[in-house]
C-alpha positions in Angstrom: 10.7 -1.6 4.5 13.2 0.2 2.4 14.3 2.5 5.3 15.4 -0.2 7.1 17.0 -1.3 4.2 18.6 1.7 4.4 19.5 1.4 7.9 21.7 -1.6 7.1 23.6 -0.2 4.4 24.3 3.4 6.2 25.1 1.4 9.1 27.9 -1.4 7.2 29.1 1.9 5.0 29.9 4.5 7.3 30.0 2.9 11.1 32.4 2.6 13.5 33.6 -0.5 14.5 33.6 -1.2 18.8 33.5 -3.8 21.7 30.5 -4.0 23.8 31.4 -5.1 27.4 28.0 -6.4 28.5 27.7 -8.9 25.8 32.2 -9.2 25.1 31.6 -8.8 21.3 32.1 -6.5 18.7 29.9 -4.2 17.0 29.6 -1.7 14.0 27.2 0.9 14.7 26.4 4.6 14.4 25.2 6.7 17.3 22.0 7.5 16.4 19.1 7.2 13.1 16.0 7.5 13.2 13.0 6.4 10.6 8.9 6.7 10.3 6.7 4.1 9.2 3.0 4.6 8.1 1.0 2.3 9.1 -1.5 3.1 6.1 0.8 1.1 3.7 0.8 -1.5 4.9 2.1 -3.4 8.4 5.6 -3.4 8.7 6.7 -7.1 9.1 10.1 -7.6 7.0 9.7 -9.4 4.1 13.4 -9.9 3.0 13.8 -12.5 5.5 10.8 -14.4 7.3 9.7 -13.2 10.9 6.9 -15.3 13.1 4.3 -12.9 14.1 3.7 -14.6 16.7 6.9 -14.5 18.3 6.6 -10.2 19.0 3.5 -10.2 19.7 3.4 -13.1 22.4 6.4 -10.7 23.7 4.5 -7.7 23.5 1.1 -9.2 25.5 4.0 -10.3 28.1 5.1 -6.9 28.9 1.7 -5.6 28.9 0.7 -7.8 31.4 3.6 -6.6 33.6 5.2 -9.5 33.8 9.1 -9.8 35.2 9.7 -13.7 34.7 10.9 -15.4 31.5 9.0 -18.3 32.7 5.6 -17.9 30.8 7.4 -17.1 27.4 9.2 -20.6 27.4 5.9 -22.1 28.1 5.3 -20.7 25.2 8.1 -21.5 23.3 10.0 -18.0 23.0 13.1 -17.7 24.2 14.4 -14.4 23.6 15.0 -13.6 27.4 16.5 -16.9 28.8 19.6 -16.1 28.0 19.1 -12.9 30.0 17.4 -15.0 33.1 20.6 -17.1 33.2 23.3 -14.3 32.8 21.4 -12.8 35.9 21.1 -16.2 37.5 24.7 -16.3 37.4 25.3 -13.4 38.8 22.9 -13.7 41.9 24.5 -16.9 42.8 28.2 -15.6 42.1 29.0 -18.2 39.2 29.7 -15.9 37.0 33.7 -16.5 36.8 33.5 -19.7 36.8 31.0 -19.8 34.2 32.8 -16.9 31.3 30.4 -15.9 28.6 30.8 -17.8 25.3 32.7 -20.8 26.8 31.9 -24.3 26.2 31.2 -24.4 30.2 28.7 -21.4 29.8 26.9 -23.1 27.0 26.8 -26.8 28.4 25.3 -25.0 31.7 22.6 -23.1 29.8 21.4 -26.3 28.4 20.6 -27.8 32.1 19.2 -24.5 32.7 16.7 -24.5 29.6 15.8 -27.6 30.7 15.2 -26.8 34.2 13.1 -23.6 33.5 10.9 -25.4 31.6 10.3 -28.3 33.3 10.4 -27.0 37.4 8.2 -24.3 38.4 9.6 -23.8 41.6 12.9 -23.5 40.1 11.4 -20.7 37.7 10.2 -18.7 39.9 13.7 -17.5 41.4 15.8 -18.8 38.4 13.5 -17.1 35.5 13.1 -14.0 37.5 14.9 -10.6 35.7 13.7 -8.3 37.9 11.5 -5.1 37.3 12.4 -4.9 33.2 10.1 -3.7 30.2 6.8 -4.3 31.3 7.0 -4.5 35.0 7.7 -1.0 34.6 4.9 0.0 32.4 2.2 -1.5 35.3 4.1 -1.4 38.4 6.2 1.6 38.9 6.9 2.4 42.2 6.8 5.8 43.6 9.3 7.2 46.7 6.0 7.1 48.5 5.6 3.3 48.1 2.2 4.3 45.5 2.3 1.7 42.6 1.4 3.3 39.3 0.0 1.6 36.3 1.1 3.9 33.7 -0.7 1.5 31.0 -4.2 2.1 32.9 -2.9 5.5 33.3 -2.5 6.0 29.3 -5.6 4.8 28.1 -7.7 6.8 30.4 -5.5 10.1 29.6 -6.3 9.6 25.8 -10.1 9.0 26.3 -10.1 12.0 28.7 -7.7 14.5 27.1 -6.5 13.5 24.2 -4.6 16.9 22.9 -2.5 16.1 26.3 1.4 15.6 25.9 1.8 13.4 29.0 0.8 10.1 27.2 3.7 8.9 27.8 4.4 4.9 29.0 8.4 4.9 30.1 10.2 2.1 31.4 13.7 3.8 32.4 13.3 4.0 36.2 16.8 4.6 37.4 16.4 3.2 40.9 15.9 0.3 40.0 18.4 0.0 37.0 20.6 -2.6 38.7 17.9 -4.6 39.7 17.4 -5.5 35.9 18.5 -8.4 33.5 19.0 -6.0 31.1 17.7 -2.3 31.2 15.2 -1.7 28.6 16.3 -0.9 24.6 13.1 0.4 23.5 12.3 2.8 26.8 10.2 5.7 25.5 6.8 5.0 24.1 4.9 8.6 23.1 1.3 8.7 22.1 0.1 11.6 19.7 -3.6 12.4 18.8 -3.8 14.1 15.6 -7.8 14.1 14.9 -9.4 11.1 14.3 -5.8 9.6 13.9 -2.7 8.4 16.5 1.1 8.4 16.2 4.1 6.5 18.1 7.3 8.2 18.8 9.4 5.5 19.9 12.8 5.9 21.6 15.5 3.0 21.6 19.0 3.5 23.6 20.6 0.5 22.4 19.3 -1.4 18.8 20.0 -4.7 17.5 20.1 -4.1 14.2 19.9 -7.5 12.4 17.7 -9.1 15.1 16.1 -6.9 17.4 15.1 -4.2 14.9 12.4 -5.9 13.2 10.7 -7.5 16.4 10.5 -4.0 17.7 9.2 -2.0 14.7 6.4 -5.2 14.7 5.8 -5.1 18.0 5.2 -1.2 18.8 3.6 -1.4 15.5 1.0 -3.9 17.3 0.9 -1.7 20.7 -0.3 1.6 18.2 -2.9 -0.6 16.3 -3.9 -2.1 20.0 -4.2 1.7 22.0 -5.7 2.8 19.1 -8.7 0.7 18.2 -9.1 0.6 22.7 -9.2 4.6 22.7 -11.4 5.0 19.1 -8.5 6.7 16.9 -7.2 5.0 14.1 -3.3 4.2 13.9 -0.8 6.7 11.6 2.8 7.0 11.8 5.2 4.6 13.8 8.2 6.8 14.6 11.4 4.7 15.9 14.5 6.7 17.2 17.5 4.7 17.3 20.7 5.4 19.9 23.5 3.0 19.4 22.1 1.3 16.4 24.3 -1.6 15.6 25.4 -5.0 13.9 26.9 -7.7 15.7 30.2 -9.2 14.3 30.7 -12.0 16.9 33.4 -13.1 19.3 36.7 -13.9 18.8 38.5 -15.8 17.4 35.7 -14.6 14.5 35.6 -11.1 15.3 40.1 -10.4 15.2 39.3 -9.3 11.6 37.9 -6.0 13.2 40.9 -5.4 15.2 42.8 -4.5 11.7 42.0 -0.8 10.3 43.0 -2.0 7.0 40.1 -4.8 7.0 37.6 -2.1 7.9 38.7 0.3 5.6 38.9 -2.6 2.6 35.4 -3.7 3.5 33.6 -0.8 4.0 35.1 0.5 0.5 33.7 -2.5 -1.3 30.5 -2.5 0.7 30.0 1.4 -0.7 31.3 0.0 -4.3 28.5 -2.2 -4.5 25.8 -1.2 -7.8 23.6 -4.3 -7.8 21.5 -7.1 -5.3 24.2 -9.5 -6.5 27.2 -7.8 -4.8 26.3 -8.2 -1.5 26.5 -12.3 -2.2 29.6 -11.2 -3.9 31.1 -9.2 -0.8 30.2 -12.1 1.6 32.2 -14.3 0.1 34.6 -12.1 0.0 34.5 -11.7 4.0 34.3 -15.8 4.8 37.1 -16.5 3.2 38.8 -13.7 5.3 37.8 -14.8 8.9 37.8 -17.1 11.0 35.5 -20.1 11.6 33.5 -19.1 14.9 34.4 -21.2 17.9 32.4 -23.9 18.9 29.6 -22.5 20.8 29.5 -19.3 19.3 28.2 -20.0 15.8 26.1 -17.5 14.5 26.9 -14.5 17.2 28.6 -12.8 13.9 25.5 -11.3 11.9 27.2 -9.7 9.0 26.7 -12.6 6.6 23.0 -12.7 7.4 22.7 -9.1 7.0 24.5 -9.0 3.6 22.1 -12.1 2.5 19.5 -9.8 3.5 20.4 -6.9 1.4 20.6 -9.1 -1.4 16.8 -9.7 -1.7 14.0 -8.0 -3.3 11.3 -6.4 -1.3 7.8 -7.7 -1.4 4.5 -6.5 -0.6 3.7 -5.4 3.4 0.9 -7.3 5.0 -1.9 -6.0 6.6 -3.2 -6.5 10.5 -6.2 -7.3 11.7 -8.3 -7.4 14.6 -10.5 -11.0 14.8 -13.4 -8.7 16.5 -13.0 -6.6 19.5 -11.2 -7.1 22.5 -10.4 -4.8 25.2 -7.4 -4.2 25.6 -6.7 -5.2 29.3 -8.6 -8.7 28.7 -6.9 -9.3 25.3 -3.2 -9.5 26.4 -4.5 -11.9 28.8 -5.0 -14.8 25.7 -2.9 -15.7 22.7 -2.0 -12.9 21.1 -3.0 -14.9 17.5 -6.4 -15.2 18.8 -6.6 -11.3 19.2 -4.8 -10.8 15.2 -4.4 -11.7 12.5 -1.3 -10.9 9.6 -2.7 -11.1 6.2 -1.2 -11.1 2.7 3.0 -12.2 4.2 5.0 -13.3 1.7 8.1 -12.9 2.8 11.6 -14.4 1.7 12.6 -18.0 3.2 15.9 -18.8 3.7 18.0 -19.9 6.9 18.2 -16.5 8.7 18.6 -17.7 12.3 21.2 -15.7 14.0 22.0 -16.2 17.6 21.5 -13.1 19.8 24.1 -12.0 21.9 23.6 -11.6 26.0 
């Protein structure tokens, strides 16, 4: 995917450098980008560095079920929300001081909780619950009147009915209930277009993980098109993603005090536009490890600039193509493993040790 490729290098050329108070890192980011993908070339898993299929789609059939507890992805081995579960955790039971984010005290603690989660269901229920994120959203919105809306029922019967409508809209930015979540949703704006025999995504994301996040969501809302799609007899198009706060994580201190220095930024961002060839991103990572820090104990990996530059310096290959492994309706196919349902052909992607550690 050269435009987000692209992405990257507009993003490490031009951005501004910042500190996130949610997560207590630093970022470089621009406000806003935006890209389309057509779906016709090809599915658009990155193949400059290896990503699981399984991993955004089993994450994707989650929040179409509706679900609000991290508990049945570690069951099945996906972690991307504990984090989250715990941060919230914390907070409900007011440990949060005691326990400061990236500590060796918050790390030793998350451990035990892991542990727990997975092993003690009655734990899980409380512990694992994040409130009404993502998905909850999309099949339980609750109205002033106390009506419960399921906007994804709600979708696929507007597109059957009347398809040239504008309303097919599934959003999961409920204000009310904003404080209620683990984290409000990134991706919250999911618009369904019928152009003839053929359907668009518009996609709208407040807040982007560039290096990490990114690709899961382009696969996954990729998926959702293909799925709504083949349910509602159209035949997927043009993934549209709109980006707000699009940005790359550059760790915690004592990693991240390079930032703090306008005449780092300025000397990195003027080599980073310098660069004329694959090879000088390698060259311009060096060039930034031997300038930092070591990351503290803990909090190796938060800083995803070396990955990222590692990343531009490979070659793209060849998209894959999805397929379905027969029919499923929709409603009874996010109910089973989503590799059961799919099926990613033709993935040939790069292999090499990518594995960054998303912030919370």
């Amino acid at each position: 995917m050269r435009q987000y490729h692209l992405l990257l290098k507009k993003i490490l050329g031009e951005g501004d450098v910042g500190y996130e108070p949610r997560t207590e890192t630093v970022t470089i980011g621009l406000s806003a980008w935006s890209y389309t993908v057509d779906l016709r070339k090809g599915f658009p898993l990155l193949t400059t560095k290896t990503i699981v299929p399984r991993q955004p789609f089993e994450e994707l059939f989650w929040k179409l079920r509706g679900e609000r507890n991290v508990k049945p992805l570690v069951d099945r081995k996906i972690h991307f929300w504990t984090a989250n579960a715990f941060d919230r955790y914390l907070k409900n039971k007011k440990l949060s001081e005691n326990i400061p984010k990236h500590s060796q005290v918050w790390n030793e603690e998350f451990e035990k909780y892991k542990k727990r989660i997975a092993t003690d269901a009655e734990f899980a229920e409380e512990a694992g619950d994040l409130g009404p994120v993502y998905g909850y959203q999309w099949r339980h919105w609750e109205g002033r009147d106390g009506r419960v809306v399921d906007q994804l029922e709600k979708l696929l019967r507007g597109i059957k009915e009347k398809p040239g409508s504008r309303y097919h809209i599934l959003s999961s930015w409920n204000v009310a209930e904003l404080e209620d979540m683990a984290l409000a949703p990134c991706p919250f704006w999911h618009q369904f277009t019928c152009c003839g025999k053929q359907m668009d995504l518009t996609m709208v994301q407040r807040s982007c993980d560039t290096y990490l996040g990114v690709p899961f969501n382009d696969a996954q809302d990729a998926l959702l098109l293909h799925m709504v799609a083949q349910e509602t007899g159209y035949t997927q198009r043009f993934f549209h993603h709109h980006f707000n706060n699009v940005h790359i994580y550059l760790g915690v201190e004592p990693r991240s005090d390079f930032w703090k220095d306008s005449d780092n930024i300025t000397d990195f961002q003027v080599k980073f536009r310098g660069i004329k060839k694959r090879e000088g991103y390698l060259d311009l990572r060096e060039w930034y490890l031997s300038r930092v820090s070591d990351e503290s104990a803990g909090n190796e990996r938060k800083d995803h600039l070396p990955f990222v530059l590692e990343q531009l310096s490979k070659p793209y290959r060849k998209l894959p193509t999805l397929e379905f492994k027969g029919y499923f309706p929709l409603m009874k196919a996010i109910e089973i493993p989503p590799m059961d349902v799919v099926e990613v052909v033709g993935y040939n992607p790069h292999k090499w040790d990518a594995k960054a550690t998303m912030a919370a």
